[in-house]
Structures are given as C-alpha cells and as structure tokens.
N, CA, C and O atoms as a GROMACS GRO file, in nm:
protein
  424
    1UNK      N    1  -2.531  -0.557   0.780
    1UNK     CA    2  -2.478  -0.632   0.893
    1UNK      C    3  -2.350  -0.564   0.941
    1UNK      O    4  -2.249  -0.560   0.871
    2UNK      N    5  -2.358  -0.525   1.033
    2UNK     CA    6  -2.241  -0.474   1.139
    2UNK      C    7  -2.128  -0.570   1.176
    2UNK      O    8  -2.155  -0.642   1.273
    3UNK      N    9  -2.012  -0.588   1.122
    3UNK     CA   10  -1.918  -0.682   1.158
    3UNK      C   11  -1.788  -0.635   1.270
    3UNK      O   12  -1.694  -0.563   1.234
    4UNK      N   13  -1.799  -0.676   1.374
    4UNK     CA   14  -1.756  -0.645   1.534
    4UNK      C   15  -1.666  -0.707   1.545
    4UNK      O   16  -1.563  -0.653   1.587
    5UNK      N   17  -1.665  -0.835   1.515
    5UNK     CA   18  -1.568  -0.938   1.585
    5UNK      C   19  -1.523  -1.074   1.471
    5UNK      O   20  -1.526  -1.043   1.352
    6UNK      N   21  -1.490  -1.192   1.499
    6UNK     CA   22  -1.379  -1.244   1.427
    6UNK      C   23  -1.526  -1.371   1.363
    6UNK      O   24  -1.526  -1.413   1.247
    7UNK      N   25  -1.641  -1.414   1.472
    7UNK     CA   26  -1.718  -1.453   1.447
    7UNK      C   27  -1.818  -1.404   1.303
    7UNK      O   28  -1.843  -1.460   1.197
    8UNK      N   29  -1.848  -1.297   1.352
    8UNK     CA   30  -1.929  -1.206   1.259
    8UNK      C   31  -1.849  -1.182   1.138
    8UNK      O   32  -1.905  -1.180   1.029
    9UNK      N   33  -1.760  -1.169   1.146
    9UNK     CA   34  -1.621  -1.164   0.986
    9UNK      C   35  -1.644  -1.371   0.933
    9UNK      O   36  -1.648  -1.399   0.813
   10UNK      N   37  -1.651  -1.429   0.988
   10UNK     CA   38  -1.663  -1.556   0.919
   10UNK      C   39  -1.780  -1.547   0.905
   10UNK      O   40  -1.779  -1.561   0.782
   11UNK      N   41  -1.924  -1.531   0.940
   11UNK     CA   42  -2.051  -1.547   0.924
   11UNK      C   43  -2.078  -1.464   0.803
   11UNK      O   44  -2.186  -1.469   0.744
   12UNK      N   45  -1.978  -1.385   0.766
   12UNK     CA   46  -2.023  -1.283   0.657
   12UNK      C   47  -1.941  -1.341   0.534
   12UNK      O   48  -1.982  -1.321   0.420
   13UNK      N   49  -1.826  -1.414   0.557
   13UNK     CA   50  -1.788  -1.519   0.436
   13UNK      C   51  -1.905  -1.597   0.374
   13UNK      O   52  -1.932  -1.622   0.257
   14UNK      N   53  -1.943  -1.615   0.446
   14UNK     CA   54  -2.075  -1.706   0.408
   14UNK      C   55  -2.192  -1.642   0.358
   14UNK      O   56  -2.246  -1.645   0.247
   15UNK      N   57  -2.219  -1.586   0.463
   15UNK     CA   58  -2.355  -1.534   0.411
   15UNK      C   59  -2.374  -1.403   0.281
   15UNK      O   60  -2.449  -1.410   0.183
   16UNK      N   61  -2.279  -1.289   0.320
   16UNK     CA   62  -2.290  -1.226   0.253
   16UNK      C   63  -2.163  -1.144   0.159
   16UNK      O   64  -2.109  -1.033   0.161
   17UNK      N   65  -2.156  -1.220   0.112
   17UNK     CA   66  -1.999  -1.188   0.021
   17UNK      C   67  -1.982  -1.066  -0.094
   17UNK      O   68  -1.880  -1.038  -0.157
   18UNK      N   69  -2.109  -1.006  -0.102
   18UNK     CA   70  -2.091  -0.903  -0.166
   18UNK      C   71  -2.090  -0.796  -0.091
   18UNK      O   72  -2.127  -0.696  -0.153
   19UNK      N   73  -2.049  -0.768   0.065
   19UNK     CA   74  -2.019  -0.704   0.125
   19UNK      C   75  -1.859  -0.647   0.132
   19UNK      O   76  -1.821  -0.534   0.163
   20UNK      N   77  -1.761  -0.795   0.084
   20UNK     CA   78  -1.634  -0.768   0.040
   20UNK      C   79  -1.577  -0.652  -0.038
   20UNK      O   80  -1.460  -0.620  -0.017
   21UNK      N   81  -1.661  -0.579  -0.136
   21UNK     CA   82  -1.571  -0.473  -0.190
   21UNK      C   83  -1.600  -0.308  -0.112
   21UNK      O   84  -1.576  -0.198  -0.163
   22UNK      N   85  -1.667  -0.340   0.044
   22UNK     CA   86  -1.694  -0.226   0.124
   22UNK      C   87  -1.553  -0.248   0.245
   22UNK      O   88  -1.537  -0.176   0.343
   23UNK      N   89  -1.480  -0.344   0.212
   23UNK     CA   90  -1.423  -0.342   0.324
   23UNK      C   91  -1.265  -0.299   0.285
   23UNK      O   92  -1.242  -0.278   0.166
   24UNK      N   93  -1.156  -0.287   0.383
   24UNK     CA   94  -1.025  -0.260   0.306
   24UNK      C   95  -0.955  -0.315   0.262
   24UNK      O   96  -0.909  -0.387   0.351
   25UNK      N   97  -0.886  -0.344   0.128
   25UNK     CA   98  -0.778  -0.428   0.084
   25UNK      C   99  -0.708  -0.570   0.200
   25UNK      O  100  -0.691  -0.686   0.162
   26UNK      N  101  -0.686  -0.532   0.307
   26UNK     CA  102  -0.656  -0.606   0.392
   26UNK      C  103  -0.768  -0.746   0.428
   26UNK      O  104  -0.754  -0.867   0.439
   27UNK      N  105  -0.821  -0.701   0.432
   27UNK     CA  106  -0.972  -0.733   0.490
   27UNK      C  107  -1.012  -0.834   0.343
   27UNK      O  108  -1.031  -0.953   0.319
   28UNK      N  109  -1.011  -0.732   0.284
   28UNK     CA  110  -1.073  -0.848   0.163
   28UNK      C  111  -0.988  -0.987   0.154
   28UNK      O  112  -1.047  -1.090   0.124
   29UNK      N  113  -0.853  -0.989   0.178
   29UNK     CA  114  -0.737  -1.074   0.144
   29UNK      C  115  -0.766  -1.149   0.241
   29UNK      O  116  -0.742  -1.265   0.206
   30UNK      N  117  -0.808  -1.145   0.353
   30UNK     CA  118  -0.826  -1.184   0.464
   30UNK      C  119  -0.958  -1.340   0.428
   30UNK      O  120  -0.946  -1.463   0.429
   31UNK      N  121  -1.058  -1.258   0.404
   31UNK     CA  122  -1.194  -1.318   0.356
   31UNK      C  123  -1.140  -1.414   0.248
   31UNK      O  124  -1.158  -1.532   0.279
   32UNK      N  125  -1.053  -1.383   0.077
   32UNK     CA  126  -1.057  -1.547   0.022
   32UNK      C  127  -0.950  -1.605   0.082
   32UNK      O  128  -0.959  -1.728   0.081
   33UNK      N  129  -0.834  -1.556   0.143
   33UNK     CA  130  -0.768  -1.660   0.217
   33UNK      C  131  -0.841  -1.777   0.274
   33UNK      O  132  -0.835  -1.894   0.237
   34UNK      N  133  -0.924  -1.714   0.391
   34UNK     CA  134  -1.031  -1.812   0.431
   34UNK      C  135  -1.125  -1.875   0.399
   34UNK      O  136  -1.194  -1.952   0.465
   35UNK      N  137  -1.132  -1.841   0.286
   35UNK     CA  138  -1.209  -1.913   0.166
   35UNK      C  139  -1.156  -2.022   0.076
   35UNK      O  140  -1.223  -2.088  -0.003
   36UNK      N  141  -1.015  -2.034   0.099
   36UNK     CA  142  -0.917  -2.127   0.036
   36UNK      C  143  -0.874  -2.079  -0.104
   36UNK      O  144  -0.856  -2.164  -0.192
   37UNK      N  145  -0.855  -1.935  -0.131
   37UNK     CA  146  -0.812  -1.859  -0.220
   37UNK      C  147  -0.688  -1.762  -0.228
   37UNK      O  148  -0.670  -1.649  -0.273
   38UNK      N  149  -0.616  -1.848  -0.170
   38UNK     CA  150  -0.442  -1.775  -0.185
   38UNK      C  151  -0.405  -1.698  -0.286
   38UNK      O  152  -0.371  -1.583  -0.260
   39UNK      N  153  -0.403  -1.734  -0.390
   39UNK     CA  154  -0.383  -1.628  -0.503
   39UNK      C  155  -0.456  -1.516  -0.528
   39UNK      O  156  -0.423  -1.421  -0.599
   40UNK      N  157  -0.580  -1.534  -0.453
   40UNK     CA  158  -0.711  -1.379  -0.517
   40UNK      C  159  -0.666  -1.350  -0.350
   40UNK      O  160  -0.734  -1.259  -0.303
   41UNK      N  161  -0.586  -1.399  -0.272
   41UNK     CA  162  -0.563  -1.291  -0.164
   41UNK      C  163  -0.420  -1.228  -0.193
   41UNK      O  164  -0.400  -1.111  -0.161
   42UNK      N  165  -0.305  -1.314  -0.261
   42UNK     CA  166  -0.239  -1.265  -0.255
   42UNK      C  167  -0.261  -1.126  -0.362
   42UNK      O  168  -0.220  -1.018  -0.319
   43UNK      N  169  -0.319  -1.130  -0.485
   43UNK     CA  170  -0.347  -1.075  -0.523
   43UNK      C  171  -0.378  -0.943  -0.515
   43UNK      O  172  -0.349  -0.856  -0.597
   44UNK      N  173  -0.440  -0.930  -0.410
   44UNK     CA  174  -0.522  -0.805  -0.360
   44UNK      C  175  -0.398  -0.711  -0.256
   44UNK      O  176  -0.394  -0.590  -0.232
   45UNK      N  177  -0.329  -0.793  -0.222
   45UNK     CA  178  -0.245  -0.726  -0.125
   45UNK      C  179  -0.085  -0.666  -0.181
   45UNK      O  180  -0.013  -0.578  -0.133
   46UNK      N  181  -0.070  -0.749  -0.296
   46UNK     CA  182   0.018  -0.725  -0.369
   46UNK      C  183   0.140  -0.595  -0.378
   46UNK      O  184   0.260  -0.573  -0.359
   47UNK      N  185  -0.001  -0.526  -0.425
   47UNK     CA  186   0.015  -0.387  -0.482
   47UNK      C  187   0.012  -0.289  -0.396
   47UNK      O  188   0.082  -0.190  -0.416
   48UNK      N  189  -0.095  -0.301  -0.256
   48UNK     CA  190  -0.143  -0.202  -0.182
   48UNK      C  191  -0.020  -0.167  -0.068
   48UNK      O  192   0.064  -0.238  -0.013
   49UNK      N  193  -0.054  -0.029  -0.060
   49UNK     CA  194   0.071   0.045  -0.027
   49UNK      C  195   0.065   0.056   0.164
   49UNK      O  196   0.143   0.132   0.222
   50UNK      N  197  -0.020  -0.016   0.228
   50UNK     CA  198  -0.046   0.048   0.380
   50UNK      C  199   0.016  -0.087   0.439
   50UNK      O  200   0.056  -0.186   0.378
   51UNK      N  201   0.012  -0.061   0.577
   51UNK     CA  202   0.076  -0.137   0.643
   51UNK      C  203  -0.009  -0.236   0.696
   51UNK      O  204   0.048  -0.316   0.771
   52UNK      N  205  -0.118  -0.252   0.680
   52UNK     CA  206  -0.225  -0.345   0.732
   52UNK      C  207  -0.225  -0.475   0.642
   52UNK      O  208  -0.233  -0.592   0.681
   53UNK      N  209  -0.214  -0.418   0.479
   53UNK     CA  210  -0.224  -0.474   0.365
   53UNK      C  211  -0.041  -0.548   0.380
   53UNK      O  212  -0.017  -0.668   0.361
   54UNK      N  213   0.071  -0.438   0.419
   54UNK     CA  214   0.152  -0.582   0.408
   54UNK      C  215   0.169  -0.668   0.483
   54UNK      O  216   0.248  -0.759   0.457
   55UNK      N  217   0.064  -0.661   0.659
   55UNK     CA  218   0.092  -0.738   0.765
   55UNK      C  219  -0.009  -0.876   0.691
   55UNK      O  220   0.015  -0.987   0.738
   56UNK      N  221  -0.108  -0.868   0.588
   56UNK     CA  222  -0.184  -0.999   0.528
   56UNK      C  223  -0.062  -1.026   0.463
   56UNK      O  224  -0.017  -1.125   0.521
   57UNK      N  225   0.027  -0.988   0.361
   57UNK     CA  226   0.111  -1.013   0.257
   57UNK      C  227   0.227  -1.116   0.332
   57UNK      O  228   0.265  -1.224   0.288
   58UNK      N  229   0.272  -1.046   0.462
   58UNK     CA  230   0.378  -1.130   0.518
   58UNK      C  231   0.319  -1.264   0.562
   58UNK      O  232   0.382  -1.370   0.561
   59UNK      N  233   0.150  -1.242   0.613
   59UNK     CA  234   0.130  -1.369   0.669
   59UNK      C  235   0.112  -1.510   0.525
   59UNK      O  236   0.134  -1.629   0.545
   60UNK      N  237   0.076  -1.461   0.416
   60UNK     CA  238   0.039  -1.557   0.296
   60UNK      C  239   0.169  -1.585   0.259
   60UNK      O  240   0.171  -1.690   0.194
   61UNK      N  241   0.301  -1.524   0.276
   61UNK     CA  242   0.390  -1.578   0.226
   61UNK      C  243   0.454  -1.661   0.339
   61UNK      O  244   0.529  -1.755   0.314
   62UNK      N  245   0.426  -1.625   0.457
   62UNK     CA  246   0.477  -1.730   0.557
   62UNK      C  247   0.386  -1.909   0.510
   62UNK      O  248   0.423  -2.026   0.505
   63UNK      N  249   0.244  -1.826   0.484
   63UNK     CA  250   0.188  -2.011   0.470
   63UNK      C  251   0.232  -2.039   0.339
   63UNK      O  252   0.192  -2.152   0.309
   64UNK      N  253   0.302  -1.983   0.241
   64UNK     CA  254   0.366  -2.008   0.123
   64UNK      C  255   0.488  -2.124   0.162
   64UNK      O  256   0.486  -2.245   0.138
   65UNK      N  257   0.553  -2.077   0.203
   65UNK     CA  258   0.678  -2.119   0.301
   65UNK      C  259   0.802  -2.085   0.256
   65UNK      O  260   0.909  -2.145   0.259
   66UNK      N  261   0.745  -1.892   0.181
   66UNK     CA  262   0.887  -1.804   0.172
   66UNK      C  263   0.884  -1.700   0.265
   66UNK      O  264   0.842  -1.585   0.262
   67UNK      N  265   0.934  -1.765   0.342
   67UNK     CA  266   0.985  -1.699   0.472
   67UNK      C  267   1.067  -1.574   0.402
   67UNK      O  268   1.051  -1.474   0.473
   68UNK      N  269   1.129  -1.552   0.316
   68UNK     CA  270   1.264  -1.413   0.318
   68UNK      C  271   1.176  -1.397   0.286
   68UNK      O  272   1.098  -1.406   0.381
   69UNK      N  273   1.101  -1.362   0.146
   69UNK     CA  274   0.965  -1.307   0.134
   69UNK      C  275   0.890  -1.219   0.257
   69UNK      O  276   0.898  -1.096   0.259
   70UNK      N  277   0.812  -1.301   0.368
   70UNK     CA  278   0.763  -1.309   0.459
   70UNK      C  279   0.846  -1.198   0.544
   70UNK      O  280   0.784  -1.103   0.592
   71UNK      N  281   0.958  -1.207   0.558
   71UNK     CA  282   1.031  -1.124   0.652
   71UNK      C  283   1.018  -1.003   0.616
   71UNK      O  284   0.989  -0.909   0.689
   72UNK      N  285   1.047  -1.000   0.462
   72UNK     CA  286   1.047  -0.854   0.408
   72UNK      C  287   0.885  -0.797   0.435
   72UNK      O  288   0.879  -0.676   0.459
   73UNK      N  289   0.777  -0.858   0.434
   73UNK     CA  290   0.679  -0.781   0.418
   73UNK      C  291   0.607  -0.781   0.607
   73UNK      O  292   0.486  -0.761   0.621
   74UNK      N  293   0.683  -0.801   0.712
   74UNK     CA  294   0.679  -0.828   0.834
   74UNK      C  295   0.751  -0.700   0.853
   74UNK      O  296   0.693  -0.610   0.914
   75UNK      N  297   0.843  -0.686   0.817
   75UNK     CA  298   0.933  -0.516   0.801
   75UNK      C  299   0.853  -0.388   0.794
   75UNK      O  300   0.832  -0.292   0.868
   76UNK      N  301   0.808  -0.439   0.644
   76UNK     CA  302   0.679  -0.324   0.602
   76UNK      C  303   0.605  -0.326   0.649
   76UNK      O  304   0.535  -0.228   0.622
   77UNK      N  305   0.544  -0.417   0.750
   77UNK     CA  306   0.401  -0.399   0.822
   77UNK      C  307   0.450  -0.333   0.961
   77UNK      O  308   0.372  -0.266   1.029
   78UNK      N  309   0.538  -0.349   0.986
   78UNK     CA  310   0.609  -0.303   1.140
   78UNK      C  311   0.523  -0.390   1.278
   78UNK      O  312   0.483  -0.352   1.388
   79UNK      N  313   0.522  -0.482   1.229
   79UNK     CA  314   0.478  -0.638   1.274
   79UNK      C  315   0.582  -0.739   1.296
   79UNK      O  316   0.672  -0.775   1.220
   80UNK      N  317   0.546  -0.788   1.445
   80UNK     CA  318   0.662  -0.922   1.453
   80UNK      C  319   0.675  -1.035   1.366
   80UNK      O  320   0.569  -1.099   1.365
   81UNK      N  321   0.758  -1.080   1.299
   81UNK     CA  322   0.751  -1.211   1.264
   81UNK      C  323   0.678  -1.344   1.356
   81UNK      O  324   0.721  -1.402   1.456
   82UNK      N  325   0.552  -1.364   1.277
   82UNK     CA  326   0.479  -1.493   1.342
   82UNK      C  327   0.524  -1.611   1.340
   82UNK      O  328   0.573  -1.653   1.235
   83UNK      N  329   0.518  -1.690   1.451
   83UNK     CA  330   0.576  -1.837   1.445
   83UNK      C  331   0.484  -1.943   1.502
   83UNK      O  332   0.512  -2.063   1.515
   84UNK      N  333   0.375  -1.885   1.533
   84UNK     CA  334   0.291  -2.000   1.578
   84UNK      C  335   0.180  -2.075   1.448
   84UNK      O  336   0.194  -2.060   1.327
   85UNK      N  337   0.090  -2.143   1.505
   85UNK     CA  338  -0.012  -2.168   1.396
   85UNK      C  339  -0.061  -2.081   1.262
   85UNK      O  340  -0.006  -1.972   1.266
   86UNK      N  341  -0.105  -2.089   1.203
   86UNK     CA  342  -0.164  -2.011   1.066
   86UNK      C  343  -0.285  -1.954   1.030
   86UNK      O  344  -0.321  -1.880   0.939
   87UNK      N  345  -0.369  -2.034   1.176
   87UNK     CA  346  -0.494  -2.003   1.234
   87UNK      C  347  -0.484  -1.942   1.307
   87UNK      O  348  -0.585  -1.873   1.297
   88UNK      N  349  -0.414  -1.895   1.414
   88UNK     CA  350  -0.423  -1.820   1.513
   88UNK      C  351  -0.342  -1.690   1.491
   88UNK      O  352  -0.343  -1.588   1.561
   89UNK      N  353  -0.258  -1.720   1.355
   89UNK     CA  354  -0.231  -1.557   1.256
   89UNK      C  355  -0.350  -1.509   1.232
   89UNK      O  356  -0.392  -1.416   1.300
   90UNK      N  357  -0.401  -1.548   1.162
   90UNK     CA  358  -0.515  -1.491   1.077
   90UNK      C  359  -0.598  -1.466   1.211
   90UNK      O  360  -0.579  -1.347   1.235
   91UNK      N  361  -0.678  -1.517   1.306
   91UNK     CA  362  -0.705  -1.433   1.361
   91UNK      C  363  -0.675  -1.389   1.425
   91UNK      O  364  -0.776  -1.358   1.488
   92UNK      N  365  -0.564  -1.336   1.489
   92UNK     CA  366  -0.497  -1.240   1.521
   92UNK      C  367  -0.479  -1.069   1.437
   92UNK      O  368  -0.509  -0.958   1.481
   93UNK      N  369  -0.426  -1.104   1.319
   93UNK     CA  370  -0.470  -0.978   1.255
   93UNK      C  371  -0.618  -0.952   1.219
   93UNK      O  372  -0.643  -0.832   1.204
   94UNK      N  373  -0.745  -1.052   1.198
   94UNK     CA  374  -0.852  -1.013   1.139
   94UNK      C  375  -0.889  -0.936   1.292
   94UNK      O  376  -0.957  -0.834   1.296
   95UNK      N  377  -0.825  -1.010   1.431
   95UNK     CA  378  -0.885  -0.901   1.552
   95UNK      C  379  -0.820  -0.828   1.579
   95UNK      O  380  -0.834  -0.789   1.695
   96UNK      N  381  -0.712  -0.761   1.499
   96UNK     CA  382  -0.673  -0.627   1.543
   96UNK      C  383  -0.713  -0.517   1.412
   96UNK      O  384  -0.700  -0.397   1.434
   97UNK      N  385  -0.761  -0.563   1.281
   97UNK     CA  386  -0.812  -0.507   1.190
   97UNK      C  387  -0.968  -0.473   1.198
   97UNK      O  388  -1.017  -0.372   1.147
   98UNK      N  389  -1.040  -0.568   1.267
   98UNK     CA  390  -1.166  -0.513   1.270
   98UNK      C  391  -1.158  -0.436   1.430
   98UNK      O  392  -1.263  -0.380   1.463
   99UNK      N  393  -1.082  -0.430   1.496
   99UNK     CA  394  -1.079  -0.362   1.632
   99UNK      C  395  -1.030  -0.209   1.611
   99UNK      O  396  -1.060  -0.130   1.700
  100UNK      N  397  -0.953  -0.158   1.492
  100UNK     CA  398  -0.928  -0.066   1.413
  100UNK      C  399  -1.044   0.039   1.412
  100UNK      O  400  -1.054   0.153   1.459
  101UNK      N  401  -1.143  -0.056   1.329
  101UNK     CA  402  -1.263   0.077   1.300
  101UNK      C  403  -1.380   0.029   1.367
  101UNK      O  404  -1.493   0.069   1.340
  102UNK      N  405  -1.354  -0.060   1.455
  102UNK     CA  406  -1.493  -0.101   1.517
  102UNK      C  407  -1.577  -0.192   1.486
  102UNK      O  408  -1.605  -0.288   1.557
  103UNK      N  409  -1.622  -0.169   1.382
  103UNK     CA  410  -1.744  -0.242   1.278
  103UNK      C  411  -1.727  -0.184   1.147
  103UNK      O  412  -1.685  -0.076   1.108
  104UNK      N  413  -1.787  -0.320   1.074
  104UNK     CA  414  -1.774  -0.310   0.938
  104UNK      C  415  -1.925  -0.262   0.888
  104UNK      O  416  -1.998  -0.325   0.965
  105UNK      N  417  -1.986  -0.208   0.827
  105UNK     CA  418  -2.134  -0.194   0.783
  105UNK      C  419  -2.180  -0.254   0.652
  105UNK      O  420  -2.142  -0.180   0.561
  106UNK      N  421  -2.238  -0.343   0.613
  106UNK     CA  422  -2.262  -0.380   0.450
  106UNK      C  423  -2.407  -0.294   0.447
  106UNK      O  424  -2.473  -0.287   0.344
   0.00000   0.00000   0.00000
C-alpha cells in the first residue's frame, strides 16, 4: 500500500501495522502517538539524530506540557513553536513528512 496523504497514514494504523518498521523514525512516532502510545513514541524519537525526528520530539513534549523541553527540541527541528490544537500538529507534520518522499510503500 502506497501511503500519499494523511488519510492513507491513518488507514494504515489500522490496517496494516507491520508496515511501521519500513517507515522513518519520525513517522513511526507519529503512528503510536496516534495510537495512544506516548511513551513507545517518545521512545523512538528520543535518540534519533535528524531534524524530522526532533520536530515529533518537540511536538510530544508540548502535549506533555514541558514546554522548555518542547522549545529545546523546536530549536533542533528548526521548526516554529506550535500553539494551536494537538491535532492539527500532528497533522501538520505527518503532511509535511509524507510530502517529503511522496509515498510510503509497504
């Protein structure tokens, strides 16, 4: 399954979840966030060294509600600090991450 857009990235939470370890660190964090898995997202983003991976990191610590946290990893992503909803973060970066490479392939 070819994943294009923000639809097709939730349809693949569902349907096919062993497609998750084809996609990038970012991406994966992205997927159990939305799965209601904060810790196996923060998890994943933790460590990883790119800037995609700390623009997820700043957004989980904003819904944490450590903002200095948050700021620092808004720095490292070279990303504005978000202030609106928590839903309309997330997709916001999941549509500029899958707009990146186009499509995802499982």
């Amino acid at each position: 399954m070819a994943i294009v857009n923000i639809e097709e990235f939730e349809l693949l939470i569902e349907k096919q979840p062993s497609c998750l370890q084809t996609m990038p660190k970012a991406m994966q964090a992205l997927w159990y966030d939305n799965k209601g898995d904060w810790h196996q997202a923060h998890e994943i983003v933790q460590n990883a060294n790119d800037a995609d991976s700390a623009w997820v990191h700043a957004y989980l610590h904003r819904q944490e509600g450590d903002l200095n946290n948050a700021r620092y990893w808004y720095r490292r992503s070279h990303q504005p600090e978000f202030s609106g909803e928590f839903r309309q973060e997330w997709e916001q970066i999941a549509s500029v991450l899958l707009n990146k490479v186009h499509s995802y392939g499982c």
